[in-house]
FIKOLZA-1660 file (N, C-alpha, C; in steps of 0.1 Angstrom, whole numbers, plus 5000, padded with zeros to 4 digits):
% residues 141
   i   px   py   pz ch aa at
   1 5028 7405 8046  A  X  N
   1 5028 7391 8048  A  X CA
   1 5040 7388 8058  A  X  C
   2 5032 7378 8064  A  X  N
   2 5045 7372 8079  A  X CA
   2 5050 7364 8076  A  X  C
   3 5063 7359 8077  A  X  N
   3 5067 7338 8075  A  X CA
   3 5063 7338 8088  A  X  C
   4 5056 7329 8092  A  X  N
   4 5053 7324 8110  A  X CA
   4 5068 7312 8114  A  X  C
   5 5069 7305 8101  A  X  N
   5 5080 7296 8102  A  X CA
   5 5073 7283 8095  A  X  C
   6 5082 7270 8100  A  X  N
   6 5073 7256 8092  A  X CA
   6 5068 7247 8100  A  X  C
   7 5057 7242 8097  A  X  N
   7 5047 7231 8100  A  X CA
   7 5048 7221 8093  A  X  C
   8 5054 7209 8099  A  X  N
   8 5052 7192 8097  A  X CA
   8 5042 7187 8092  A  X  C
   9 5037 7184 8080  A  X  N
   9 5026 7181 8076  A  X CA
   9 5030 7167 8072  A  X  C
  10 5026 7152 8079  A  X  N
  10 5038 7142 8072  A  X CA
  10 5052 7140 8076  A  X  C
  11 5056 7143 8063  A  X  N
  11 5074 7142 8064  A  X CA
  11 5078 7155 8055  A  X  C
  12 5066 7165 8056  A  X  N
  12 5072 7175 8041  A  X CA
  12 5066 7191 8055  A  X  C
  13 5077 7197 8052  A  X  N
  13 5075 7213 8060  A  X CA
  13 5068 7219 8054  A  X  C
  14 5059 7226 8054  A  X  N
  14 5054 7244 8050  A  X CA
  14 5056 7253 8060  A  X  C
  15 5055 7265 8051  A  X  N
  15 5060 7272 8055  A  X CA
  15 5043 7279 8059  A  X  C
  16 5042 7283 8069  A  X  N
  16 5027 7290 8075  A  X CA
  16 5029 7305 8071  A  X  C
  17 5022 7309 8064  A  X  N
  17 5021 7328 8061  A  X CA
  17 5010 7334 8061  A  X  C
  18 5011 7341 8072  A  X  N
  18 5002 7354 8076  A  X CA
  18 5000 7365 8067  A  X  C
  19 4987 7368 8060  A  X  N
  19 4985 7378 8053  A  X CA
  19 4976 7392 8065  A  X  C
  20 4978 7401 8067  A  X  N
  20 4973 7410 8068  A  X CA
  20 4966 7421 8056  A  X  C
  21 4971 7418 8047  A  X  N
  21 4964 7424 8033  A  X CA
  21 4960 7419 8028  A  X  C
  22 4945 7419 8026  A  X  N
  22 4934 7410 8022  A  X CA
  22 4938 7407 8001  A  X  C
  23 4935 7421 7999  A  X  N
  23 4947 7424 7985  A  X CA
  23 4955 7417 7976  A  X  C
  24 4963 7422 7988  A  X  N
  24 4978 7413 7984  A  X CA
  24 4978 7395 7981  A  X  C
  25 4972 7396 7994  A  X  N
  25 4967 7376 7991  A  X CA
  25 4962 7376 7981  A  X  C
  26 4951 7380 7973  A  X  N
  26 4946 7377 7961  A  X CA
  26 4954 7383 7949  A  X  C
  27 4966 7390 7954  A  X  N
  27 4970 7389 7940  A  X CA
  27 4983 7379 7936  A  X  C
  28 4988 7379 7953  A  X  N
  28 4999 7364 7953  A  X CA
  28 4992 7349 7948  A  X  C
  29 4980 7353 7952  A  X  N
  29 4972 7339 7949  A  X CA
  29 4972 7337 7930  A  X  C
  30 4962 7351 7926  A  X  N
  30 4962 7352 7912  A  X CA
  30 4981 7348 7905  A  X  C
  31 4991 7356 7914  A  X  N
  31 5004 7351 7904  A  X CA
  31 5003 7335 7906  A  X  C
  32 5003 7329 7915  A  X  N
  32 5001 7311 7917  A  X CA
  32 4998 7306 7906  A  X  C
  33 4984 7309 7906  A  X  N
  33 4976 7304 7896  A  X CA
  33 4979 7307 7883  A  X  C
  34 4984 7316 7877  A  X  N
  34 4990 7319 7864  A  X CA
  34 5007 7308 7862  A  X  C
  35 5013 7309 7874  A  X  N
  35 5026 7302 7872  A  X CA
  35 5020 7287 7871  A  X  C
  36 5012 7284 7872  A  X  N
  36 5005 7266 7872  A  X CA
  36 4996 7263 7863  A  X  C
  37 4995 7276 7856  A  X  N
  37 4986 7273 7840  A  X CA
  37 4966 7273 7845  A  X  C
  38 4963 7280 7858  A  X  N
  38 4953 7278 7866  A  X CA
  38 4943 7294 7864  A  X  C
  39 4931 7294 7863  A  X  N
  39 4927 7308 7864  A  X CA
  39 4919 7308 7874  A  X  C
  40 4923 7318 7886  A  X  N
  40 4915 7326 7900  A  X CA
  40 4903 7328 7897  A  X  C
  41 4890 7322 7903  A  X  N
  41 4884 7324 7901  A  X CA
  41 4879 7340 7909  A  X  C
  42 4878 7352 7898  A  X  N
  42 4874 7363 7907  A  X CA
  42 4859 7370 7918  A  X  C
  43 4852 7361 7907  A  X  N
  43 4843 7361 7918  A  X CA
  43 4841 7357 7934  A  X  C
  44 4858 7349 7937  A  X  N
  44 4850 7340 7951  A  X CA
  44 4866 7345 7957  A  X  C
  45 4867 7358 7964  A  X  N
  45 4880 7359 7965  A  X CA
  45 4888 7347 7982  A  X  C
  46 4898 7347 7986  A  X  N
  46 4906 7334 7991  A  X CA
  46 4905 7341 8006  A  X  C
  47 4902 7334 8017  A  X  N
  47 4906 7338 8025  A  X CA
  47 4922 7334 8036  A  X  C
  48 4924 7321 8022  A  X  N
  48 4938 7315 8026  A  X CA
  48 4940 7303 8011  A  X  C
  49 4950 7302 8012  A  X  N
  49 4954 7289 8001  A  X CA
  49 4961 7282 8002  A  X  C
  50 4961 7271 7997  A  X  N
  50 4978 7262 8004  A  X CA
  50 4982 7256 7986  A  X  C
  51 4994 7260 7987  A  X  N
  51 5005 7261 7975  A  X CA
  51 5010 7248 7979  A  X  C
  52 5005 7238 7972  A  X  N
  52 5013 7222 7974  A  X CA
  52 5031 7219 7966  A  X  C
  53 5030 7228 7956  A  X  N
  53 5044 7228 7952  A  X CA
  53 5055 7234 7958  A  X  C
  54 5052 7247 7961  A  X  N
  54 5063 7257 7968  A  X CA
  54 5060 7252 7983  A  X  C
  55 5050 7245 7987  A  X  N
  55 5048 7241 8000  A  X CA
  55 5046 7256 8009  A  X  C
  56 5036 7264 8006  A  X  N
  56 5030 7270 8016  A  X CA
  56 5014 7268 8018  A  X  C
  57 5012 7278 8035  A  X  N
  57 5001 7278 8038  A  X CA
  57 4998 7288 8039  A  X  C
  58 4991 7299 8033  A  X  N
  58 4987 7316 8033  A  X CA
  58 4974 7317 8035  A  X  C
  59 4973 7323 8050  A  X  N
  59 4963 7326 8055  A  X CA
  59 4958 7344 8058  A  X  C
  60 4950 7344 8055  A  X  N
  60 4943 7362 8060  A  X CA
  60 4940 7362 8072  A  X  C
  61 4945 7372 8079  A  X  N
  61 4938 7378 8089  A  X CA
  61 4939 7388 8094  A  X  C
  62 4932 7397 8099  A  X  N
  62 4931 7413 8103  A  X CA
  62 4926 7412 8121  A  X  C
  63 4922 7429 8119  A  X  N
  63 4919 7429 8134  A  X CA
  63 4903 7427 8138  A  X  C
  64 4897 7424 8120  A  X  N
  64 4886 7420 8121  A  X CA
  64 4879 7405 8120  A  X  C
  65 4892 7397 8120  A  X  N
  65 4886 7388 8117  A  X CA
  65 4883 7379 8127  A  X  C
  66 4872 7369 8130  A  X  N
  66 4870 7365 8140  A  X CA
  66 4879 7356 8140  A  X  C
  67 4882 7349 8152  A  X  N
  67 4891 7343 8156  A  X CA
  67 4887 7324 8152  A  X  C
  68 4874 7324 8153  A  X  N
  68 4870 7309 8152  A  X CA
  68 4875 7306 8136  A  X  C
  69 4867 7319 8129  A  X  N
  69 4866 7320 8111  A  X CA
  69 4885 7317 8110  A  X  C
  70 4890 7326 8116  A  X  N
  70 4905 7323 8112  A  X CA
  70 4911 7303 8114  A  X  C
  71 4907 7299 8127  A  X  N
  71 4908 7287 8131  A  X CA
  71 4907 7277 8121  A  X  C
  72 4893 7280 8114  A  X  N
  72 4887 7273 8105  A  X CA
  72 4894 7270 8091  A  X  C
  73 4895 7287 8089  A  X  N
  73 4903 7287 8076  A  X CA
  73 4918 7279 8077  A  X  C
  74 4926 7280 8090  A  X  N
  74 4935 7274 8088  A  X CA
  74 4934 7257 8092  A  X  C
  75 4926 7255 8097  A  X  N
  75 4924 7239 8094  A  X CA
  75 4921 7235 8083  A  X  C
  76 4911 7246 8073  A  X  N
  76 4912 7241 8061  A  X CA
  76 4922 7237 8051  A  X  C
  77 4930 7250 8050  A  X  N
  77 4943 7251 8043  A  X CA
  77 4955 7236 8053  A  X  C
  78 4951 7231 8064  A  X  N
  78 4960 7221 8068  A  X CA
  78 4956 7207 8060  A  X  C
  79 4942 7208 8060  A  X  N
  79 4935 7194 8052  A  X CA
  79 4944 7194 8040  A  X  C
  80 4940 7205 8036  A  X  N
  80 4945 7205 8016  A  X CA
  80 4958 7200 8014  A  X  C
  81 4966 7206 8029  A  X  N
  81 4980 7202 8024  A  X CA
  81 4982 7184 8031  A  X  C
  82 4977 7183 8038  A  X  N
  82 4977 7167 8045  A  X CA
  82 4970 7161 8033  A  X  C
  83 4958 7161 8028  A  X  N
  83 4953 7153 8018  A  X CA
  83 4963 7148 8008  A  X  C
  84 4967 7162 8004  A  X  N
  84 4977 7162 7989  A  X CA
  84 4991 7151 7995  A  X  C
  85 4994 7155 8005  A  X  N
  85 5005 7145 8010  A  X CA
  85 5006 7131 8011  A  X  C
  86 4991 7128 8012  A  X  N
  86 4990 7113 8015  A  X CA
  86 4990 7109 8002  A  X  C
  87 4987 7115 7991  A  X  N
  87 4978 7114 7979  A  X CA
  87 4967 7112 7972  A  X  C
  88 4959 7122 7981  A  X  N
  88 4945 7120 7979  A  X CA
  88 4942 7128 7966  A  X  C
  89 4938 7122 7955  A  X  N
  89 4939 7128 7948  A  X CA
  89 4925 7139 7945  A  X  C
  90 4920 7136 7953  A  X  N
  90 4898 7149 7954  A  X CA
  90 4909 7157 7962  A  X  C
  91 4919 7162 7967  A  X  N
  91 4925 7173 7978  A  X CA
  91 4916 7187 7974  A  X  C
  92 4914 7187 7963  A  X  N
  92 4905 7205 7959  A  X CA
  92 4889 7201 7958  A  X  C
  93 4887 7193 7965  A  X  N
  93 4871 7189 7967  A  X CA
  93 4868 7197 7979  A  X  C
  94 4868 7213 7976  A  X  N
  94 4863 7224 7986  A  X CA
  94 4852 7216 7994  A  X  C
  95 4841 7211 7991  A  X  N
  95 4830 7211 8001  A  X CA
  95 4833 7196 8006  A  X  C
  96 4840 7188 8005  A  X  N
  96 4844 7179 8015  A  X CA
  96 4856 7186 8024  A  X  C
  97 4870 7194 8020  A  X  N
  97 4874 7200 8029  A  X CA
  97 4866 7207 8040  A  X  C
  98 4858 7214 8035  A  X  N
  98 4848 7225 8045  A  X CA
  98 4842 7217 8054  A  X  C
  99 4841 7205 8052  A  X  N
  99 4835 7193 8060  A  X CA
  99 4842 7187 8073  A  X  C
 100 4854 7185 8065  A  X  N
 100 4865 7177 8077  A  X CA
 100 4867 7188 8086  A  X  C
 101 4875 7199 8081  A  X  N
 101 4878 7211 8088  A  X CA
 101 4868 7213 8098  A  X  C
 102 4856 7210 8095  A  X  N
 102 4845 7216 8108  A  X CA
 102 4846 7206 8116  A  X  C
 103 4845 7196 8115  A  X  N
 103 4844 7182 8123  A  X CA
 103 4858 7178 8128  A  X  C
 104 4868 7182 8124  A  X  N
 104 4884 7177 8130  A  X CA
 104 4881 7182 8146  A  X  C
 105 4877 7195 8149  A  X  N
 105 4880 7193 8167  A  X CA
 105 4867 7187 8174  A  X  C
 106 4856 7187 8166  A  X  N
 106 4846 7175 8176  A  X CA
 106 4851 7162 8173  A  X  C
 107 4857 7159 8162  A  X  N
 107 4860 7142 8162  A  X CA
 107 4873 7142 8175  A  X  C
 108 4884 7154 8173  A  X  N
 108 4891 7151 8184  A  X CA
 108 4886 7150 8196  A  X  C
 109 4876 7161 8201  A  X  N
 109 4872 7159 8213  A  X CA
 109 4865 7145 8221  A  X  C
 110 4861 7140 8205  A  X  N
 110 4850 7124 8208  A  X CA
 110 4865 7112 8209  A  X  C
 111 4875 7112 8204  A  X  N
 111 4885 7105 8207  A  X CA
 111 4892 7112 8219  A  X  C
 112 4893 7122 8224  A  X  N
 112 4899 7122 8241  A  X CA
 112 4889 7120 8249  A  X  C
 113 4878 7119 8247  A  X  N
 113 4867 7112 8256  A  X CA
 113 4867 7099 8260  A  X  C
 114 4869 7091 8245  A  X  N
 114 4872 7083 8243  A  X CA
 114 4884 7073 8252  A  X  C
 115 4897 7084 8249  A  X  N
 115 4908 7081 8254  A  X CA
 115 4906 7080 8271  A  X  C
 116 4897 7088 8274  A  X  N
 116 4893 7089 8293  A  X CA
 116 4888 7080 8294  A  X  C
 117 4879 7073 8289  A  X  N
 117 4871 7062 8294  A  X CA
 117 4879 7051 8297  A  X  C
 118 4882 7049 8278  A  X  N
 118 4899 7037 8288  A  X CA
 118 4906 7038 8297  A  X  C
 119 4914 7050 8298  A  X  N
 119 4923 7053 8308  A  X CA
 119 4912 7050 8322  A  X  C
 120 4906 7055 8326  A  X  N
 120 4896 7050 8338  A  X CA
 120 4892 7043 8342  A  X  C
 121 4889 7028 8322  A  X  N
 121 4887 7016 8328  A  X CA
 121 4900 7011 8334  A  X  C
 122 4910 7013 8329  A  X  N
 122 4922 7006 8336  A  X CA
 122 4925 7007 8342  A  X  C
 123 4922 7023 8350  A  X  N
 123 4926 7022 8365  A  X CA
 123 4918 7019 8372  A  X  C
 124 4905 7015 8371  A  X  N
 124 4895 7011 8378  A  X CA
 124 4897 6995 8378  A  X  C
 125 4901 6989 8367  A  X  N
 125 4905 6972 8365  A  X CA
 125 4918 6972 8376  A  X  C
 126 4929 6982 8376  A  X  N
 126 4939 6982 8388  A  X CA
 126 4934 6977 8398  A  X  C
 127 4928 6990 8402  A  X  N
 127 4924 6989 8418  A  X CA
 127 4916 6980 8422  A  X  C
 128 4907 6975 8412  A  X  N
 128 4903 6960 8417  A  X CA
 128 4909 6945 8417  A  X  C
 129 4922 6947 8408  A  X  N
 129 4929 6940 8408  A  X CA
 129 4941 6940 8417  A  X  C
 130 4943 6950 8425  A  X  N
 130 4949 6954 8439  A  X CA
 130 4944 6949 8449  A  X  C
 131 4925 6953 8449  A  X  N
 131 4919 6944 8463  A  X CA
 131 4915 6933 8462  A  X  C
 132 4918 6926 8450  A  X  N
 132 4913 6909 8449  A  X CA
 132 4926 6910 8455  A  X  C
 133 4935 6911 8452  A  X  N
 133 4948 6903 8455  A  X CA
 133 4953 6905 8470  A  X  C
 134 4950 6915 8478  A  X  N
 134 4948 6920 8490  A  X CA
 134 4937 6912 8499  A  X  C
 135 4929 6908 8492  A  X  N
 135 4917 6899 8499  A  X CA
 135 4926 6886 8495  A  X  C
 136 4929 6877 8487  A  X  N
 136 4936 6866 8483  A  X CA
 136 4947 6863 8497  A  X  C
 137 4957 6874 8501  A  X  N
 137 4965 6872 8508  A  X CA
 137 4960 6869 8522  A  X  C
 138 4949 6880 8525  A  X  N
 138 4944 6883 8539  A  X CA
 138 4934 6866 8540  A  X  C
 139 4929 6860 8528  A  X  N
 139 4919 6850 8530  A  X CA
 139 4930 6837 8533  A  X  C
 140 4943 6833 8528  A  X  N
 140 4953 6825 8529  A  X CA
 140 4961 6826 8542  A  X  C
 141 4960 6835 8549  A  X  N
 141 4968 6834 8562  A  X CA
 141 4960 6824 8573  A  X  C
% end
């Protein structure tokens, strides 16, 4: 396990940790879950988890793992800890996280599109507002 360092979630740090041992995560996970009165479920082992009390983010990943699957998982594990921050209190409503997480970089991509269009109306409102006013002077002489 890596500390990567901490991520601003809010106004509260976590700490980001890199598992390379698939293992080991599920047995840091199982201690978690025992110190919280909680039982792991064994059948569905973790590919990352986010500890809202000790404020971490524990993520898996190897030389096999794909890179998108890793992405995902850590946007997942970011929702859980943003949810819980705000106070949402559904934050372990897995199949709504699995949801946002997939949709956070097209909804960003649809808000910087977004953000282009304005930016372009207003420079396009500029520059017409540059040659009205250029025509205004040239028509008053």
């Amino acid at each position: 396990m890596t500390n990567l360092g901490k991520i601003k979630i809010l106004e509260t740090f976590y700490t980001l940790r890199l598992w390379k041992d698939f293992k080991a995560l599920q047995e840091y996970a199982k201690a978690r879950d025992e110190r919280y009165g909680q039982k792991k479920d064994e059948d569905n082992p973790l590919d990352g988890f986010c500890d809202y009390l000790s404020k971490e983010i524990n993520v898996f990943t190897d030389e096999y793992t794909d890179a998108e699957y890793f992405d995902m998982t850590l946007r997942h594990e970011i929702c859980h800890a943003f949810l819980y921050e705000i106070g949402y209190t559904h934050h372990n409503d897995e199949e709504m996280i699995d949801k946002l997480s997939k949709w956070i970089p097209r909804i960003n991509d649809i808000f910087n599109q977004g953000r282009m269009l304005i930016e372009n109306a207003r420079v396009k409102e500029e520059l017409q507002s540059k040659e009205d006013s250029k025509k205004s002077i040239s028509n008053s002489k």
